[in-house]
C-alpha positions in Angstrom: -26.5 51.1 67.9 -27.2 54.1 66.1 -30.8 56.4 66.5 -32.5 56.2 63.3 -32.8 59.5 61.6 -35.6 61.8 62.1 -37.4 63.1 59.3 -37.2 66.7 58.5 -39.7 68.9 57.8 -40.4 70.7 54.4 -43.0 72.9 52.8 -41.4 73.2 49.6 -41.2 70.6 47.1 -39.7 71.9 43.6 -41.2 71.0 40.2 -37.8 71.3 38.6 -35.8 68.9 39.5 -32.4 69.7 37.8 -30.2 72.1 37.2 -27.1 72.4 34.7 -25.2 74.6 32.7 -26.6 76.4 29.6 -26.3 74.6 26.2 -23.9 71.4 27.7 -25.5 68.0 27.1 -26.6 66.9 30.7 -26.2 63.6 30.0 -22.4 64.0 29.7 -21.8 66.1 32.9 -21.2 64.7 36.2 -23.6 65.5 38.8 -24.8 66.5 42.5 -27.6 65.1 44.6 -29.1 67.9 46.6 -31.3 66.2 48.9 -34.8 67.7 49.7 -33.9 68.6 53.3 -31.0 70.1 51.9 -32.8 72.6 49.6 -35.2 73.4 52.5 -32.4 74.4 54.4 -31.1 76.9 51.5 -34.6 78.1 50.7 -35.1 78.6 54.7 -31.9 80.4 55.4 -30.9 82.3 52.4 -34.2 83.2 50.7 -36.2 83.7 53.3 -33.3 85.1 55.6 -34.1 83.2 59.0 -31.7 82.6 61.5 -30.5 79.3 62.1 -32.5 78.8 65.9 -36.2 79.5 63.4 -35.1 77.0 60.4 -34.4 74.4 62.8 -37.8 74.8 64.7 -39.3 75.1 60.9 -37.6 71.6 60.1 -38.0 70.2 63.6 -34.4 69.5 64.3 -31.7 70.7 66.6 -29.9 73.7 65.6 -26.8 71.4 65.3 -28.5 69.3 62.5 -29.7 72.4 60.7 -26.3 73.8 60.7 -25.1 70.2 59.3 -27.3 69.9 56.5 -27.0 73.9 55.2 -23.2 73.2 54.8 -23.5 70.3 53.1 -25.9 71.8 50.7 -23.9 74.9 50.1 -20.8 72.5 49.6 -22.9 70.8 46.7 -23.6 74.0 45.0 -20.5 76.1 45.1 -19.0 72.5 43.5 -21.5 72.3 41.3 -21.1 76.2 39.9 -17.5 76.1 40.0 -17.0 73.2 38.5 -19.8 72.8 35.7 -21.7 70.1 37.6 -25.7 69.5 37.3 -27.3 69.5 40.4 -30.2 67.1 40.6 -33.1 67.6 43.8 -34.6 64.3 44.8 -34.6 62.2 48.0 -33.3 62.4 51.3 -34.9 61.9 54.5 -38.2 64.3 55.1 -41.3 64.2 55.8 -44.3 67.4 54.1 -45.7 67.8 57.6 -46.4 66.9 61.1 -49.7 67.0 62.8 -50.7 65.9 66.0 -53.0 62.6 66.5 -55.2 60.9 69.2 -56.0 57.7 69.9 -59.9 57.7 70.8 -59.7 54.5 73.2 -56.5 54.8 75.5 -56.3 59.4 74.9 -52.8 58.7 74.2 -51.3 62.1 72.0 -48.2 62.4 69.2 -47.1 63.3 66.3 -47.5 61.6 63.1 -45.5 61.9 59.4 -48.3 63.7 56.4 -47.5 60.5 55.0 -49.1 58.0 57.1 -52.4 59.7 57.2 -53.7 58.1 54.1 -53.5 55.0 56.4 -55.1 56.9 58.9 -58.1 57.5 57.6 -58.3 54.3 56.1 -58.1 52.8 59.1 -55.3 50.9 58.3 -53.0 52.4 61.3 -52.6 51.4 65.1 -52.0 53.3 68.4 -48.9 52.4 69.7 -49.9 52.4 73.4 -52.8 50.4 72.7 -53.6 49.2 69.5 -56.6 50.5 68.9 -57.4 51.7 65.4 -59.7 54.5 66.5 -57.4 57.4 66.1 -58.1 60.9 65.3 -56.3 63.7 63.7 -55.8 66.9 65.4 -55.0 65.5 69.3 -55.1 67.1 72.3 -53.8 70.3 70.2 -57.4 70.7 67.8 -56.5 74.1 66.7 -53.0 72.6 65.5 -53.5 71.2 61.9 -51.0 70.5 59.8 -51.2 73.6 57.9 -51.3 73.4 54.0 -51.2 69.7 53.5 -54.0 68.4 56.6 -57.4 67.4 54.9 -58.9 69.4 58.6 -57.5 72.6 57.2 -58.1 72.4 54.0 -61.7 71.8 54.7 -61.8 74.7 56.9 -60.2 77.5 54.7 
């Protein structure tokens, strides 16, 4: 049976979310998918000119995985400006942040997806040890917030 995949973290969502040659009708041009994780991956190696070891802690992957996904993203863009091809950024398997949680009854500690904390605080999620829906953002690690998108941190700019 196969592990499910992990999501990967990003900071950087773009607002544009295609790119094509100048003056060609989109529309008519065939296209690649750059995946989110897979732009992260560019932005994280060639922009900001990290080694491979720091973009995979950045992501939260293995250095293996990181490796994996910045070849397949490079592969979508040489294709894409050699041979006239729009490239289109959506999707893919990520997650905007981690932070750490706490359940309040049992003191069980993880890591939890940006995304289920709307649920969180609406008291809408459950501690996997016990149940309980008292849980807490922040865990045993309360100086570790979930940087720019934890309602904790931005309160406490």
């Amino acid at each position: 049976m196969v592990r499910p995949t992990k999501p990967r973290r990003v900071e950087f969502i773009p607002s544009l979310q295609i790119f094509g040659p100048f003056d060609v009708d989109i529309s008519e041009l065939q296209e690649n998918v750059l995946y989110i994780e897979e732009l992260e991956a560019v932005r994280l190696k060639d922009l900001e000119d990290l080694d491979n070891e720091l973009c995979a802690q950045k992501m939260e992957i293995s250095r293996q995985t990181f490796q994996r996904i910045l070849e397949t993203a490079r592969a979508k863009i040489a294709d894409s400006l050699i041979n006239g091809k729009t490239i289109r950024i959506e999707g893919g398997n990520y997650t905007r942040n981690i932070c750490f949680v706490e359940c309040l009854d049992c003191g069980s500690s993880w890591k939890e997806a940006y995304e289920n904390f709307e649920k969180i605080l609406k008291g809408e999620y459950t501690c996997p040890s016990c149940g309980s829906k008292r849980i807490t953002c922040g865990g045993r690690e309360k100086k570790k917030f979930c940087r720019k998108n934890c309602w904790r941190y931005r309160g406490n700019r």
